[in-house]
C-alpha positions as CSV (number, residue, x, y, z in Angstrom):
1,X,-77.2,8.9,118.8
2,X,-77.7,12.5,118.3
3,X,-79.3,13.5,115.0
4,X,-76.2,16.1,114.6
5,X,-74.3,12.3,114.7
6,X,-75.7,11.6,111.0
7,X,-74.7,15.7,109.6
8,X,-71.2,15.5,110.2
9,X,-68.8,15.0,107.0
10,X,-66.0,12.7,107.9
11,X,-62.7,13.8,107.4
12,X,-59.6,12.5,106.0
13,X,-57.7,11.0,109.2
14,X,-54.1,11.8,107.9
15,X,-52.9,9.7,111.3
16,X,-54.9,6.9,110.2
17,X,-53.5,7.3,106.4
18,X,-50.2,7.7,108.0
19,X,-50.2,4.6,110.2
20,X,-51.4,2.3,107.0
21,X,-47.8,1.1,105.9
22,X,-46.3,4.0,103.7
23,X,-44.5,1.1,101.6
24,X,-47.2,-0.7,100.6
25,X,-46.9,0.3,97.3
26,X,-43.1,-0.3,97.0
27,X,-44.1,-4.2,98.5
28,X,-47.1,-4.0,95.4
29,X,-44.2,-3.7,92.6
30,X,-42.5,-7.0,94.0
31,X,-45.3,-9.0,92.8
32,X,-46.2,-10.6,89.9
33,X,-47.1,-7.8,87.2
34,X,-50.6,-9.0,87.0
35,X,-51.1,-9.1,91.0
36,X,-49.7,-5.9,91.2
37,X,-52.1,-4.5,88.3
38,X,-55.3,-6.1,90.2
39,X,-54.2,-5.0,93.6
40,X,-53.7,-1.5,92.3
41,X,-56.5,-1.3,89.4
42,X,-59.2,-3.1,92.2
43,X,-57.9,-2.0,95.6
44,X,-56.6,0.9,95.6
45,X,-58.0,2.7,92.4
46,X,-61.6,0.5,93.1
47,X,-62.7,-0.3,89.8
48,X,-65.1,-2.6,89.3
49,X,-64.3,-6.1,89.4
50,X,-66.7,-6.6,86.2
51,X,-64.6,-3.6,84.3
52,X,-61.3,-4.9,85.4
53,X,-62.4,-8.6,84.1
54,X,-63.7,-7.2,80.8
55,X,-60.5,-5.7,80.3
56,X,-58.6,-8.6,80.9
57,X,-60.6,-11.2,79.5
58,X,-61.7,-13.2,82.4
59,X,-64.6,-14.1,84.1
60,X,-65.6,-13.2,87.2
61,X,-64.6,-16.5,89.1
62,X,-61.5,-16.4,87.1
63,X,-60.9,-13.0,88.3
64,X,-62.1,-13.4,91.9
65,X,-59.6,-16.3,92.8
66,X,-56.5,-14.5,91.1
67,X,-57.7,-11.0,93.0
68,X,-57.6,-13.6,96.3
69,X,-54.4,-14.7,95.2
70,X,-52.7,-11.6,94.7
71,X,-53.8,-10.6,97.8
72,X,-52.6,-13.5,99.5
73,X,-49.2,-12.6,98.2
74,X,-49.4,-9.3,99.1
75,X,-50.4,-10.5,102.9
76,X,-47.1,-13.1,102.6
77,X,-44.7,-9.8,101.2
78,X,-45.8,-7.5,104.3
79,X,-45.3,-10.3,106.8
80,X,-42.0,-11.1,105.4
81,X,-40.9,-7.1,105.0
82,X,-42.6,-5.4,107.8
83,X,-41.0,-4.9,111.1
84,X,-44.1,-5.0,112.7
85,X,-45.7,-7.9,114.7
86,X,-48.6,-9.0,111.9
87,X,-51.5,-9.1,114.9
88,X,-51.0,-5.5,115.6
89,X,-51.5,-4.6,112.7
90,X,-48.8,-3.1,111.1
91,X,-49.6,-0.1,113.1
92,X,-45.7,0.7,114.4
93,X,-44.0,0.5,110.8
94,X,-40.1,0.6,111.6
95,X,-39.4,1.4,107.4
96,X,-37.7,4.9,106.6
97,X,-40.9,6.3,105.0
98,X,-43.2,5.9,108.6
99,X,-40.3,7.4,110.3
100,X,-40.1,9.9,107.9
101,X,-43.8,10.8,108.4
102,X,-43.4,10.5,111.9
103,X,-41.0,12.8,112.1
104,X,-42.7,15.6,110.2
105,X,-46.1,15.0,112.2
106,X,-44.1,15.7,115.3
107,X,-42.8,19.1,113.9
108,X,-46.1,19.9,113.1
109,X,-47.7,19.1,116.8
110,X,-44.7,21.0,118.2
111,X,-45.3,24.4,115.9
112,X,-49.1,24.1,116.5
């Protein structure tokens, strides 16, 4: 690897962020209030597990099997809701919001 390999600054991939499944957070509300709060509060906001258990008032075992749990729920909604094979990873989304997207990245590529 070039030197110049370790200066770059990545950028945001809005493809990437646009293939992740745009209703992941819609499938979040459908869970158990206190799976959704973890999945949110440690996933997608990344507090710390210890800030999240303080707040709560677990432990951290107690906080790392329902985090695992909640999870595995989440992993059970998307399989059941998305369109998508599972082992492809949930790439091809078939829900309005993807083709939403889909559509206006299209537009885009076709004015630029």
């Amino acid at each position: 690897m070039s030197p110049e390999f370790f200066d770059e600054i990545p950028v945001a991939d809005t493809e990437l962020d646009a293939a992740v499944c745009a209703c992941l957070h819609q499938l979040i509300a459908t869970l158990k209030p206190g799976y959704a709060e973890m999945i949110r509060r440690i996933d997608l906001n990344e507090e710390s597990r210890a800030a999240v258990a303080a707040d709560l008032g677990l432990s951290l075992a107690n906080l790392a099997v329902r985090l695992h749990r909640a999870r595995h729920a989440l992993k059970l909604r998307l399989v059941e809701m998305c369109l998508t094979c599972p082992e492809h990873g949930f790439i091809d989304c078939g829900c309005d919001t993807v083709r939403r997207v889909e559509l206006l990245r299209a537009a885009s590529a076709a004015k630029g």
